[in-house]
C-alpha positions, -999 to 999 in steps of 0.1 A, spaced: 0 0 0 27 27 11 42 22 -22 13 31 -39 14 62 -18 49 74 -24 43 69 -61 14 94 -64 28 119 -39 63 114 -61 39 118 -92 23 148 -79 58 167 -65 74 163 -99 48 175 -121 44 208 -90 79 211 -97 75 208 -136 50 236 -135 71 258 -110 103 255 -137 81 264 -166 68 295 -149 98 306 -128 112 306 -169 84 322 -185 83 352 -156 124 351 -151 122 339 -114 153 322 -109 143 314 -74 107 296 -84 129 275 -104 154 265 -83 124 255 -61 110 239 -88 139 216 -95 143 207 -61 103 193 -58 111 175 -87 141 163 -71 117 153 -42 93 137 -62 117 114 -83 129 101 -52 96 93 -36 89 76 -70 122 54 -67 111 48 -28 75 33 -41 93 13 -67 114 0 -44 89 -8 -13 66 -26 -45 102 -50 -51 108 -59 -12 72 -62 -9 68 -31 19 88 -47 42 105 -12 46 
């Protein structure tokens, strides 16, 4: 189950991120996307942590 859960909130922090880059571009806010980068950063690893509680069956 908690892999489940760290795949959507992984899902959902790198497409936040996504959006933050494109706008922090579009409006030149280098900050917004250096925080952007950093959710996705966030969100890829929560991804990987779902993967990986799916392979050892949530025993972690």
């Amino acid at each position: 189950m908690g892999e489940y859960i760290d795949k959507v909130k992984g899902t959902a922090n790198d497409l936040v991120g996504k959006a933050k880059i494109a706008v922090g571009e579009k409006t030149d806010q280098p900050d917004l996307i250096a925080k952007g980068a950093t959710q996705r950063v966030k969100g890829q690893a929560q991804k990987i942590a779902g993967a990986a509680k799916g392979a050892m069956g949530d025993k972690f």
